[in-house]
NULO-127932 format. One line per field, with one value per residue (C-alpha): residue number from 1; x, z negated, y. Coordinates in nm, 2 decimals. Layout:
N
k = NUM, ...;
east = X, ...;
up = Z, ...;
north = Y, ...;
***
This chain:
599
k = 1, 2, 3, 4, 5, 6, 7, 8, 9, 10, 11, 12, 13, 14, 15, 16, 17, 18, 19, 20, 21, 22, 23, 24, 25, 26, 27, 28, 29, 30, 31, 32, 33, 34, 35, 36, 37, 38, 39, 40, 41, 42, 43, 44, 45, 46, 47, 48, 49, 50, 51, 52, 53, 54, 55, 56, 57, 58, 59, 60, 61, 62, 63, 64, 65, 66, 67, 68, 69, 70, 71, 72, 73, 74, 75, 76, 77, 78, 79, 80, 81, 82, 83, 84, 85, 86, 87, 88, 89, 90, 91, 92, 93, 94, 95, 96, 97, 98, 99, 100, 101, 102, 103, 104, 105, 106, 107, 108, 109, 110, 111, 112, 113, 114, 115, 116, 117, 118, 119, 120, 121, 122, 123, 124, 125, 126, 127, 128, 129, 130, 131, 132, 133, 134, 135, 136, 137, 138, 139, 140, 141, 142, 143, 144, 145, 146, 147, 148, 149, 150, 151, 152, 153, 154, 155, 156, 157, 158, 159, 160, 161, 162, 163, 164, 165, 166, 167, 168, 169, 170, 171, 172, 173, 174, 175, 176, 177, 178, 179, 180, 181, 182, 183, 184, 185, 186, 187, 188, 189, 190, 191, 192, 193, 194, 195, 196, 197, 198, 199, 200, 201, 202, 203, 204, 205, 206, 207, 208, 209, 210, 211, 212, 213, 214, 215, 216, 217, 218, 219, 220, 221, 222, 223, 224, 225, 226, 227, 228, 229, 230, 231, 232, 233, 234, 235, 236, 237, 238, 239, 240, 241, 242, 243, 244, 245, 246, 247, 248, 249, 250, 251, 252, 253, 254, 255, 256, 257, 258, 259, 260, 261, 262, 263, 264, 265, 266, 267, 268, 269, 270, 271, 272, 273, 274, 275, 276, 277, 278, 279, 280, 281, 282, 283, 284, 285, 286, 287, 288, 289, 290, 291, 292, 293, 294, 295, 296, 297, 298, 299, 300, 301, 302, 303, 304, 305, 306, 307, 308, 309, 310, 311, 312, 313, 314, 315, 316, 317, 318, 319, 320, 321, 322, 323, 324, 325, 326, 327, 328, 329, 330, 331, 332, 333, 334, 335, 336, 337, 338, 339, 340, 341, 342, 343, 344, 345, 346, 347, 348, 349, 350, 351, 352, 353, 354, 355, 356, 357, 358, 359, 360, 361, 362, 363, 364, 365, 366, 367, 368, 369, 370, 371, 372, 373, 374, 375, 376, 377, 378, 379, 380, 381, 382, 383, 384, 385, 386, 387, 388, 389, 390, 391, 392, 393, 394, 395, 396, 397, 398, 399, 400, 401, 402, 403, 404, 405, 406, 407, 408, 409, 410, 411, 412, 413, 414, 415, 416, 417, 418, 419, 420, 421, 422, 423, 424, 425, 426, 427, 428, 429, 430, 431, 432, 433, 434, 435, 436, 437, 438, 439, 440, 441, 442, 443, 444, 445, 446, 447, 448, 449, 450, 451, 452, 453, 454, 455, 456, 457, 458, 459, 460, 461, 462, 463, 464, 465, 466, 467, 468, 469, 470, 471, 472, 473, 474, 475, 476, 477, 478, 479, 480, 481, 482, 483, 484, 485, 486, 487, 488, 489, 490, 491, 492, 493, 494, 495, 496, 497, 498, 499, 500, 501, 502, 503, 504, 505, 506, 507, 508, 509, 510, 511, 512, 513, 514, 515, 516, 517, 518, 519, 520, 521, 522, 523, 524, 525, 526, 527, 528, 529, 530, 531, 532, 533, 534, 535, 536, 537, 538, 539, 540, 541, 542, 543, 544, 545, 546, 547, 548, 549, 550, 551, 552, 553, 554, 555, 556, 557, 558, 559, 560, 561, 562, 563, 564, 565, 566, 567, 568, 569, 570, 571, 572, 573, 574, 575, 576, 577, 578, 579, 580, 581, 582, 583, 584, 585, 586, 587, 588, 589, 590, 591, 592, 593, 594, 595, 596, 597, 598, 599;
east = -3.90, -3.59, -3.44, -3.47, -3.30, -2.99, -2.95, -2.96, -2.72, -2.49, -2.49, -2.38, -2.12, -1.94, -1.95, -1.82, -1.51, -1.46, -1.44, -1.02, -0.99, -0.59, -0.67, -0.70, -1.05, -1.09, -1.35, -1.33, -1.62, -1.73, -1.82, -2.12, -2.13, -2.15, -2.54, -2.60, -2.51, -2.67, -2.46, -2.12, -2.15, -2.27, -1.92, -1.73, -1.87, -1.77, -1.41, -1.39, -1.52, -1.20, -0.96, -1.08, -1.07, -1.52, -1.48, -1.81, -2.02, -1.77, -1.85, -2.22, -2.25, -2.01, -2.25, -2.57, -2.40, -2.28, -2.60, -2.75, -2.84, -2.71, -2.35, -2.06, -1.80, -1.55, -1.81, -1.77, -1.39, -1.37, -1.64, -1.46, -1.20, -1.27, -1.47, -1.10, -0.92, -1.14, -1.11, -0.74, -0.71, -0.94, -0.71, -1.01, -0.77, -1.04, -1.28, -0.97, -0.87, -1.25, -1.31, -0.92, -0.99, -1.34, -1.17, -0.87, -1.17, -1.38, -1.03, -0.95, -1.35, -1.30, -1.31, -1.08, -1.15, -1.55, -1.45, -1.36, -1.06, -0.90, -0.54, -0.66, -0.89, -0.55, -0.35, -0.57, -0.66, -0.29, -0.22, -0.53, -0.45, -0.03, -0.22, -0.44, -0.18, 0.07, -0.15, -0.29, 0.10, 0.09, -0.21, -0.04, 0.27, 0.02, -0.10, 0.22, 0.35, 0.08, 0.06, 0.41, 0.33, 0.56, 0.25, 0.22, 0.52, 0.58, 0.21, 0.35, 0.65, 0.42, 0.20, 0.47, 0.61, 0.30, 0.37, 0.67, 0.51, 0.29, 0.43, 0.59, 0.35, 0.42, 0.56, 0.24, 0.33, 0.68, 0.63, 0.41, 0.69, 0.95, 0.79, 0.71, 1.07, 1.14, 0.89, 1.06, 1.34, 1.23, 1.13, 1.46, 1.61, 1.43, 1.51, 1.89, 1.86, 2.09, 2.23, 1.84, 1.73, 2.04, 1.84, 1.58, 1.69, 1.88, 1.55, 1.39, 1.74, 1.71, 1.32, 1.34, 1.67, 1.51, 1.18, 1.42, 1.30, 1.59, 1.39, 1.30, 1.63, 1.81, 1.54, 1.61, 1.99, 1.96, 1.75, 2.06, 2.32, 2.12, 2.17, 2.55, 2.53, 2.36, 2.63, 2.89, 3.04, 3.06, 3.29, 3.00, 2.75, 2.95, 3.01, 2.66, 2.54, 2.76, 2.57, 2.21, 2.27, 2.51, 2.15, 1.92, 2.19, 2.00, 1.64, 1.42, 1.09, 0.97, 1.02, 1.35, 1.44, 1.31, 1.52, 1.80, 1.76, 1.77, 2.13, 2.25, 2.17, 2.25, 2.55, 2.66, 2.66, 2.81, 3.13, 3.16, 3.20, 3.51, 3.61, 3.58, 3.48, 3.29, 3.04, 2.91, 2.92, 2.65, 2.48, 2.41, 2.32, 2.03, 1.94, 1.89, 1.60, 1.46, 1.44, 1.27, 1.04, 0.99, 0.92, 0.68, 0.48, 0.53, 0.30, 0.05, 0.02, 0.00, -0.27, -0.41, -0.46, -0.53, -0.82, -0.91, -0.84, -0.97, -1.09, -1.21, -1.38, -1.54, -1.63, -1.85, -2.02, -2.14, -2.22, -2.43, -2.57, -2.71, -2.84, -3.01, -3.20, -3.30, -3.46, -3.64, -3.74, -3.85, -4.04, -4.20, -4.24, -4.43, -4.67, -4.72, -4.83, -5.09, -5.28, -5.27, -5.49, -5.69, -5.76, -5.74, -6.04, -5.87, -5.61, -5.49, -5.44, -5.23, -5.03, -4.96, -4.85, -4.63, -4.47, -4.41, -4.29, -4.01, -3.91, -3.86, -3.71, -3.44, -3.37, -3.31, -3.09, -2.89, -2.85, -2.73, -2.49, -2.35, -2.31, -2.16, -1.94, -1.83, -1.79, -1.54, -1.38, -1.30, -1.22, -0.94, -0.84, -0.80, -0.57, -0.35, -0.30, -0.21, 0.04, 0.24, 0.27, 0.42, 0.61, 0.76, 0.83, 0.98, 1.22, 1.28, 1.35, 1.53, 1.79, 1.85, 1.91, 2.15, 2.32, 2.36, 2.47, 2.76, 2.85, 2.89, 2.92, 3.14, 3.31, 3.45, 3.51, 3.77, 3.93, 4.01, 4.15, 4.37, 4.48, 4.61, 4.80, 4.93, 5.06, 5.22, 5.41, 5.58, 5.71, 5.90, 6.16, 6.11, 6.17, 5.75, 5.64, 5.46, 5.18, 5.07, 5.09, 4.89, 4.65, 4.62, 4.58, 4.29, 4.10, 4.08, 3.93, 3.71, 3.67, 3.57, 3.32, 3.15, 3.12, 3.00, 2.76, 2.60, 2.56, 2.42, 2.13, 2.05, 2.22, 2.43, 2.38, 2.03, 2.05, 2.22, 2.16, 1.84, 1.70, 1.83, 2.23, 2.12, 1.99, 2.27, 2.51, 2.35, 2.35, 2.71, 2.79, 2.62, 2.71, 3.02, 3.11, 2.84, 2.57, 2.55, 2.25, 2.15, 1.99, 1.75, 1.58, 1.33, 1.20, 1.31, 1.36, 1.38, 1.06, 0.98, 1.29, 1.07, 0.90, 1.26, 1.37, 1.10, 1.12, 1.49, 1.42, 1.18, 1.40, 1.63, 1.47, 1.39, 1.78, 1.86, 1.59, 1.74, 2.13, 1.95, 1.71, 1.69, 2.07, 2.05, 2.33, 2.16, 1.90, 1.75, 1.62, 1.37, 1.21, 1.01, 0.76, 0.47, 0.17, 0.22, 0.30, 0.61, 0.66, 0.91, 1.01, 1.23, 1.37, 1.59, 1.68, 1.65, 1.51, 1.19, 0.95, 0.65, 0.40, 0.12, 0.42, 0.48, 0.18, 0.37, 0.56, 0.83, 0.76, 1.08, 1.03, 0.74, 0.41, 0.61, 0.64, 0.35, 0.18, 0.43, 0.31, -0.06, 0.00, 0.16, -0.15, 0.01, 0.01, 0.24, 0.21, 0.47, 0.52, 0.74, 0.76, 1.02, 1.29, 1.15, 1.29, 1.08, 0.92, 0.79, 0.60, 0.52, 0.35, 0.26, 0.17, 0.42, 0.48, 0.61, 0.93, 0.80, 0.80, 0.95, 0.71, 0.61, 0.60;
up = -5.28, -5.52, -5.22, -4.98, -5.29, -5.35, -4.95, -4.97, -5.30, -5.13, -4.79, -5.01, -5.20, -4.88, -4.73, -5.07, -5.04, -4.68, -4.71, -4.63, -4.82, -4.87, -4.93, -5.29, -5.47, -5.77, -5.94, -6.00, -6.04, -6.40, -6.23, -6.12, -5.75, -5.92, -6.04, -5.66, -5.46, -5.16, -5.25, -5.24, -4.88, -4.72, -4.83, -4.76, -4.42, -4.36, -4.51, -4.20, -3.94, -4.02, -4.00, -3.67, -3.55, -3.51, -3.69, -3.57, -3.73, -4.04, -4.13, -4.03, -4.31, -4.55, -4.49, -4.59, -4.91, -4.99, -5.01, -5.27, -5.62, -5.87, -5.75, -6.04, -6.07, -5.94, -5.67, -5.56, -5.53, -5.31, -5.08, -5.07, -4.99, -4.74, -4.51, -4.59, -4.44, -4.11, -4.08, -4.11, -3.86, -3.60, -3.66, -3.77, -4.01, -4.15, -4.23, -4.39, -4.61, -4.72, -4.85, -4.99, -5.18, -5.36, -5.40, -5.59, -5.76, -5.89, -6.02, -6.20, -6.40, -6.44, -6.83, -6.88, -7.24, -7.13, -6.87, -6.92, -6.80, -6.85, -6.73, -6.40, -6.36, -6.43, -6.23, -5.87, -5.96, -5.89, -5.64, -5.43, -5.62, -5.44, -5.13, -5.12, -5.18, -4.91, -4.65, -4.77, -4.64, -4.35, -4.26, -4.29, -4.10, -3.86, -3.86, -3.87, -3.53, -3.41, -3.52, -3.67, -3.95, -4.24, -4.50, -4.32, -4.41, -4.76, -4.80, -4.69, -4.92, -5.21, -5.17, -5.11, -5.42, -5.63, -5.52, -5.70, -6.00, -6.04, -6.29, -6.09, -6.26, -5.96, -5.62, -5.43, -5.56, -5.54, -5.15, -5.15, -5.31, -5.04, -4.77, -4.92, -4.97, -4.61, -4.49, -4.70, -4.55, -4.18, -4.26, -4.41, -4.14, -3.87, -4.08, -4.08, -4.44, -4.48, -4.86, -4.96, -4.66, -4.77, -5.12, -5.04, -4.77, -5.04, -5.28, -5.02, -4.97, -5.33, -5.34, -5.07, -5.22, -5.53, -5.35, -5.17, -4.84, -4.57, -4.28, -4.43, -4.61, -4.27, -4.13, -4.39, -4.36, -3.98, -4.11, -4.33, -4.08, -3.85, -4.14, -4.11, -3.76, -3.79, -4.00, -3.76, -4.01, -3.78, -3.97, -4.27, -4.02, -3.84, -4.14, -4.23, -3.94, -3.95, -4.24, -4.18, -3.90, -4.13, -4.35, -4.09, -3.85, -3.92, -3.93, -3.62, -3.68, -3.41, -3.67, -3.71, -3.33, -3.34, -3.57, -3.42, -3.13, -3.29, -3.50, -3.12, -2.92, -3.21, -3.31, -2.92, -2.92, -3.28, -3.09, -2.79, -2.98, -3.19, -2.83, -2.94, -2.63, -2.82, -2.73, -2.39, -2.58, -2.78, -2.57, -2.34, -2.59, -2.68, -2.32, -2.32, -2.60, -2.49, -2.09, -2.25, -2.41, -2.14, -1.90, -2.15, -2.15, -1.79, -1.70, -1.92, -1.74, -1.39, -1.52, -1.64, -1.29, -1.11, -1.30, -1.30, -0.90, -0.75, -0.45, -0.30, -0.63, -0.64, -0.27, -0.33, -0.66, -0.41, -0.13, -0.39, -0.55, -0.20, -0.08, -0.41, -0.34, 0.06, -0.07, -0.37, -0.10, 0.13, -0.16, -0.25, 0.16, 0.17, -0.13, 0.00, 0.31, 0.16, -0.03, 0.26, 0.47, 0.20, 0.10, 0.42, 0.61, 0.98, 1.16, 1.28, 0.91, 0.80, 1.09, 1.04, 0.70, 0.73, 0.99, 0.72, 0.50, 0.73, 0.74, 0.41, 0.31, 0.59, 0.45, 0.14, 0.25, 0.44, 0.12, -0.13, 0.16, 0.18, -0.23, -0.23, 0.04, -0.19, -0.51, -0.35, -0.19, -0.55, -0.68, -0.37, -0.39, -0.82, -0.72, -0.45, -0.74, -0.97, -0.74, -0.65, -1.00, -1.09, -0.77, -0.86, -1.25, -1.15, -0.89, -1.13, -1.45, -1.21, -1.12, -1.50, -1.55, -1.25, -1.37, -1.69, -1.59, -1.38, -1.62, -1.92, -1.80, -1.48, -1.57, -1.88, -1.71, -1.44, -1.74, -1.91, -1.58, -1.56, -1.91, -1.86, -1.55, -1.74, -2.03, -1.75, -1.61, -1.93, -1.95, -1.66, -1.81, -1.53, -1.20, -1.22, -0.81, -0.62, -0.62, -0.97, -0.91, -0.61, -0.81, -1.04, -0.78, -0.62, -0.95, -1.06, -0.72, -0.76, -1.15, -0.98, -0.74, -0.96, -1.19, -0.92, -0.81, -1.14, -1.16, -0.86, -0.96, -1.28, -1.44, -1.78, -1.87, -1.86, -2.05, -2.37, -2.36, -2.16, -1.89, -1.97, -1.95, -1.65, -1.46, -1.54, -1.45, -1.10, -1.02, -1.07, -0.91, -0.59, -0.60, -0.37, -0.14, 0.09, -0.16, -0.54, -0.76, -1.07, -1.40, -1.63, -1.94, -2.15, -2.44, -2.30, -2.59, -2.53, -2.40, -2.31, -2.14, -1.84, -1.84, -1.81, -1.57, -1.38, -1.40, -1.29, -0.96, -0.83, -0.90, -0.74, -0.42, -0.38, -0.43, -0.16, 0.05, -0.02, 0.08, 0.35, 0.55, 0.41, 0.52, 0.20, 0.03, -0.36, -0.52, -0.89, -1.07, -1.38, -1.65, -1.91, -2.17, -2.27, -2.48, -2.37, -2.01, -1.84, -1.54, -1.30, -1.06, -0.75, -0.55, -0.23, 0.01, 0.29, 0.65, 0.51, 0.67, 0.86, 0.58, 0.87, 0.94, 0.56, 0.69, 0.89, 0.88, 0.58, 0.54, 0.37, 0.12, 0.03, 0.04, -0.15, -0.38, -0.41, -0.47, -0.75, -0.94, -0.87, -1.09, -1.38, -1.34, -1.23, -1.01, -0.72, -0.48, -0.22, -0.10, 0.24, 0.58, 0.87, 0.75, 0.40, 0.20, 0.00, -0.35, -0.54, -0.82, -1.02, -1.35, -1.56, -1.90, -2.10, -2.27, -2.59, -2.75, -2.93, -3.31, -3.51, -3.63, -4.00, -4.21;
north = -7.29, -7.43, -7.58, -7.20, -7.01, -7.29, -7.21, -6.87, -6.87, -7.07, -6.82, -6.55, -6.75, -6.84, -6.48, -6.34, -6.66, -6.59, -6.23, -6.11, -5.84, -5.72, -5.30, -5.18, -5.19, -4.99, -5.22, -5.61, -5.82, -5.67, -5.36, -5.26, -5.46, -5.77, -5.68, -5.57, -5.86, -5.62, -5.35, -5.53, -5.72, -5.41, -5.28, -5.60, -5.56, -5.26, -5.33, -5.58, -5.37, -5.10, -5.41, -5.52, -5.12, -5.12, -4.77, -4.66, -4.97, -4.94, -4.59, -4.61, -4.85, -4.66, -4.37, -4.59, -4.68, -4.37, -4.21, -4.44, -4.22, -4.50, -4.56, -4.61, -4.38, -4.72, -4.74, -4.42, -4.40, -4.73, -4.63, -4.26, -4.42, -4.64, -4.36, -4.14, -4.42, -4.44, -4.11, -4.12, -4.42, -4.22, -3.91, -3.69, -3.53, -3.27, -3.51, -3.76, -3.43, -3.40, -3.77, -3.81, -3.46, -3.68, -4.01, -3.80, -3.62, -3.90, -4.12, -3.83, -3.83, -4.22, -4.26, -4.57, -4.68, -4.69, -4.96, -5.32, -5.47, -5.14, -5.28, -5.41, -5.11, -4.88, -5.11, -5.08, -4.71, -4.61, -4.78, -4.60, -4.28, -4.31, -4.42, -4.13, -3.85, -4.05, -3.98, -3.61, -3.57, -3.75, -3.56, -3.19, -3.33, -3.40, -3.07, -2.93, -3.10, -2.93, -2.57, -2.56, -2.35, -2.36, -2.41, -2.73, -2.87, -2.76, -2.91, -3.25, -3.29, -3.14, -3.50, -3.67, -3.56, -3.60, -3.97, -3.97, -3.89, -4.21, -4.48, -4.75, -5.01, -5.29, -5.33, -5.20, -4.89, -4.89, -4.98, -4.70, -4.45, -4.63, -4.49, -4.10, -4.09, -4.17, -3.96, -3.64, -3.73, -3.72, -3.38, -3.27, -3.38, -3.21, -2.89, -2.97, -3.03, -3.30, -3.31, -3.32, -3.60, -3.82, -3.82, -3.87, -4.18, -4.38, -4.36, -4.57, -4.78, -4.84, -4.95, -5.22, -5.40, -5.38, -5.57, -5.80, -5.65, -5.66, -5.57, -5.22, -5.20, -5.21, -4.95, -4.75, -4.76, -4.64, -4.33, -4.30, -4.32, -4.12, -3.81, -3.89, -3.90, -3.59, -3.42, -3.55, -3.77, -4.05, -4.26, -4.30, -4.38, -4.61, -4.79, -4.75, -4.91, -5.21, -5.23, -5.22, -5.46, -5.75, -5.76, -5.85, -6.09, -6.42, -6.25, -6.33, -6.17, -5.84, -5.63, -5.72, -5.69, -5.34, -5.22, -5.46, -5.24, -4.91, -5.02, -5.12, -4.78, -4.54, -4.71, -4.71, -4.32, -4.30, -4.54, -4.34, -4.03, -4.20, -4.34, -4.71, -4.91, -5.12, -4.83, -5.04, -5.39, -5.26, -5.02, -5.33, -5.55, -5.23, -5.23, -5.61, -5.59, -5.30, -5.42, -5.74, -5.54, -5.31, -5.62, -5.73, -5.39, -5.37, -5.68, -5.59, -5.30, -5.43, -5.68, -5.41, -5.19, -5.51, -5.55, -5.20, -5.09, -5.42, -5.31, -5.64, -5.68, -5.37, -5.40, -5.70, -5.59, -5.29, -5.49, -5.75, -5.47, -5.29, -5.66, -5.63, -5.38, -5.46, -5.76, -5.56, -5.32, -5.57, -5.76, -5.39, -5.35, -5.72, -5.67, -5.32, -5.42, -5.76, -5.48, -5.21, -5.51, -5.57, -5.22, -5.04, -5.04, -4.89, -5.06, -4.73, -4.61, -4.95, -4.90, -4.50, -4.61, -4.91, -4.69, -4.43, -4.66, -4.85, -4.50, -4.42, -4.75, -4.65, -4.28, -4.45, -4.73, -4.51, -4.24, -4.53, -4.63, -4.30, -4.33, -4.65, -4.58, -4.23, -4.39, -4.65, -4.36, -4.20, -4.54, -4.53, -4.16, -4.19, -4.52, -4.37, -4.07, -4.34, -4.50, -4.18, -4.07, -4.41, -4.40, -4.07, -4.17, -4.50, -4.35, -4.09, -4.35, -4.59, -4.26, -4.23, -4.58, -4.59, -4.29, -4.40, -4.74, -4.56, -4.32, -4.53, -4.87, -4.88, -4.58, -4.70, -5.03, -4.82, -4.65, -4.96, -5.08, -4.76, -4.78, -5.13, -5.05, -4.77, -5.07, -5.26, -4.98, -4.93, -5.30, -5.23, -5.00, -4.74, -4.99, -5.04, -5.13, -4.86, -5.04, -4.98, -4.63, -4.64, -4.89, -4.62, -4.31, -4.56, -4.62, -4.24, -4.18, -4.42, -4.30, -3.93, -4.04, -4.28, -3.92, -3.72, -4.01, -4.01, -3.69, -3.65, -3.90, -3.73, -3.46, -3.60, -3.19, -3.20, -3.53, -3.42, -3.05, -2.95, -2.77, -2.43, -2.56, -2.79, -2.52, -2.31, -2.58, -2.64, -2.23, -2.29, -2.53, -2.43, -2.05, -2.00, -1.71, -1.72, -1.69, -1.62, -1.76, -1.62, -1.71, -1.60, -1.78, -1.64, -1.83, -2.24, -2.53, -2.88, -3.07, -3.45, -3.62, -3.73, -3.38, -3.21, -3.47, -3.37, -3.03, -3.03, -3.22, -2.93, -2.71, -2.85, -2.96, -2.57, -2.47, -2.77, -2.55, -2.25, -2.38, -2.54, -2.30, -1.94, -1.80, -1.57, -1.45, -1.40, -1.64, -1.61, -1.85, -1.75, -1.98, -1.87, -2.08, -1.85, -1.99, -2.36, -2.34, -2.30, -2.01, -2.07, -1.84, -1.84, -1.57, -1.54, -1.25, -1.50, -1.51, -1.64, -1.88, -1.92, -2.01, -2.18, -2.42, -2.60, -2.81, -3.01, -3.37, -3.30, -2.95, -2.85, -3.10, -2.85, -3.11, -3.32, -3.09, -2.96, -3.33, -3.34, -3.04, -3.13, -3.47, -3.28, -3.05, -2.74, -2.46, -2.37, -2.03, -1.94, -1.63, -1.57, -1.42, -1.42, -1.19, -1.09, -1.36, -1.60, -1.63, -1.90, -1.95, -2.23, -2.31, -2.62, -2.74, -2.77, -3.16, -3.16, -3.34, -3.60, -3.61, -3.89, -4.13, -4.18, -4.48;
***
């Protein structure tokens, strides 16, 4: 009996040892888990089931414990806590706001000078407290990218300044403050409000040099250029910049190359502005890490679909699975048939009904064939809509990154060339040799046609400003004396990059139609966004079309089309007859710009 309880005491001793616990926990072992042993690796365990992302078994237990009748005050915070945080991760923001709200609630009751180990108890009650009111402002962010109501937002910085309040009693907290401030200032700047983002940006500055942190120093330097940037006080945030990137030169961690990354693109764009053409030395040294990590992502994806859209693999699970069932048929068919002898006292009677039953077994062989044979056809049809969306956004993200590649790359390679040529002339003293001049004459052609080439591929317009200035653009460029095409925007603001790319193409595929085909002298061109879908309309006066015909090889371009707009889950019509002009109408859900990420 001794020898069972020393095992038992031991078990428990090396769970408690083992257990990796790095989140804050109100009490320590004078509270009230130390007397129930029970109590405390129910809650352990369910502290390890949220760090390996099992948020189902983690709050089922959390739940068990939280309706026990004797719980602590200390008790009660942690375990509030804990079921606020899986909430929070599973971005059930309700249910976070309701268990926050009672582990706010119950540190506020805690009487201090009744506890023991008051300074530890203060100490780790602070820390959850700055923890708690962080994310009660992450959560109305949340809410606010979503419904974008102002009460949102003002919600958010008033946590966020609550967090402020809290005595900066170690460098938990003080990590916790860092990343409120930068949050603040995220929000300022989305609201051009750049005096009080800058503040709020050099509080967290200030926290991590203090902590010796260079990693989140730099990040926080590139939110701080970004404000400059912002504020077209490019100077500052070049210097800035610089900056952030000197303090994390000899650092080799992911983190690091992340932000390494962001100092390299941003600080690109901030050089071309101030036409410094060490612009494409760091833009290309951006596009080196992010292509590795995009490589990276890339072959975990295509593991990924092997896996998943397998067809020889799928094939012969089906097959093993419908010889499976022959032989359990045949074994059902055999026994069947021993007991029918047995039983059966007419010949005539066992024969009727094996006969019935050969029958039966065939109806139901050839019904699971016909199953089989459709699930593996909506395994092949889901796959071939997998592959022509990826076709279409890989033709469409390889046309950007050609584009760009032209334009800023190549481009600036030829002007360089030109302005050399130009610095030799000069050291001729006016007796320069036609040649350069003709060198010169050749590059600028080149120089236009690279332009135009780029352009062509994706439209640097609808790059920087959107599909409203795009679209106008086009219309203008393609309107001439034989036809005029109009346009007219109703409520348009800037979506998803590879949503507007997207967008832009089928437009312009039906204006190529239009130039094309239609022989009409006016064309309009209407987009509208109305409760989270885009309308597009487009009109000519045209000789129209015989609508029976679009079936056909090519169609206009119109099946291609029209596959398009079925992937982004929209709707197309056409309407058009010979001599009446033509008018189409399409509408799809609209995909959001993406909001900036919080700490």
């Amino acid at each position: 009996m001794k020898l069972n309880l020393i095992i038992i005491l031991g078990f428990l001793i090396c769970n408690l040892v083992n257990l990796k616990n790095k989140e804050v926990v109100l009490s320590n072992t004078t509270s009230s888990f130390v007397q129930k042993d029970s109590l405390k690796i129910k809650y352990y365990k369910a502290k390890n089931f949220f760090k390996e992302e099992k948020y189902t078994n983690a709050l089922k237990i959390a739940q068990e414990i939280l309706e026990k009748t004797n719980l602590t005050l200390d008790e009660k915070v942690s375990v509030n806590y804990l079921i606020a945080n899986i909430f929070y991760a599973t971005r059930s923001n309700q249910n976070a706001l309701k268990y926050y709200r009672k582990t706010l609630n119950y540190i506020t009751s805690i009487n201090v000078d009744n506890i023991q180990n008051q300074i530890d108890l203060s100490f780790n009650r602070d820390i959850i407290k700055a923890e708690t009111l962080l994310k009660y402002g992450n959560i109305f962010y949340r809410l606010n990218s979503i419904e974008n109501l102002k009460i949102y937002k003002d919600s958010s910085l008033y946590f966020y300044n609550e967090v402020e309040k809290i005595p900066e009693l170690n460098s938990n907290i003080l990590e916790v403050k860092s990343r409120a401030y930068s949050n603040s200032s995220v929000i300022f700047l989305n609201d051009s409000l750049y005096n009080k983002a800058e503040i709020y940006a050099k509080k967290a500055i200030n926290i991590h040099k203090k902590q010796n942190n260079k990693v989140n120093e730099s990040g926080a330097l590139v939110n701080l250029a970004n404000i400059y940037l912002s504020e077209s006080n490019y100077n500052e945030a070049k210097k800035t910049y610089y900056k952030a990137l000197d303090l994390i030169k000899n650092i080799k961690s992911s983190k690091a190359l992340m932000v390494r990354e962001k100092i390299y693109f941003n600080l690109a764009y901030n050089l071309y502005i101030l036409k410094d053409y060490k612009a494409y030395v760091f833009q290309e040294l951006s596009y080196n890490i992010k292509d590795s990590l995009r490589d990276r992502e890339v072959r975990n994806m295509i593991e990924e679909l092997d896996a998943k859209y397998d067809f020889k693999s799928a094939k012969k699970l089906l097959l093993k699975e419908e010889e499976n069932k022959r032989l359990k048929a045949q074994r059902t068919f055999w026994i069947i048939g021993i007991g029918g002898l047995i039983v059966i006292l007419s010949l005539l009677y066992g024969v009727n009904f094996y006969k019935l039953k050969q029958k039966n077994l065939g109806l139901e062989l050839s019904q699971t064939q016909l199953i089989q044979s459709q699930k593996i056809e909506k395994i092949r049809s889901d796959s071939q809509v997998r592959i022509l969306n990826a076709t279409i956004d890989g033709k469409e993200s390889e046309r950007k990154q050609i584009a760009e590649t032209l334009h800023d790359s190549v481009s600036a390679l030829l002007s360089s060339a030109n302005l050399h040529l130009q610095a030799t002339k000069g050291k001729f003293n006016g007796k320069a040799p036609v040649e350069i001049d003709k060198t010169r004459e050749i590059i600028t052609e080149a120089s236009q046609k690279i332009r135009d080439l780029s352009h062509t591929l994706v439209s640097s317009v609808l790059l920087k400003f959107g599909l409203k200035f795009a679209i106008k653009d086009m219309a203008d460029k393609y309107s001439n004396s034989r036809i005029e095409i109009n346009t007219n925007f109703g409520e348009v603001k800037r979506y998803q990059q590879s949503f507007e790319i997207k967008i832009y193409n089928i437009i312009q595929e039906f204006v190529n139609n239009i130039l094309k085909h239609s022989k009409a002298s006016l064309a309009n061109i209407d987009l509208e966004e109305k409760d989270g879908k885009l309308f597009l309309t487009i009109t000519d006066n045209g000789i129209g079309f015989d609508k029976t015909q679009i079936t056909q090889k090519d169609g206009l371009g119109i099946n291609q089309i029209d596959a398009r707009i079925k992937i982004m889950k929209g709707v197309f019509h056409i309407d058009s007859s010979k001599n009446n002009g033509t008018k189409i109408k399409v509408e799809l859900p609209v995909v959001e710009k993406e909001q900036p990420n919080l700490v």
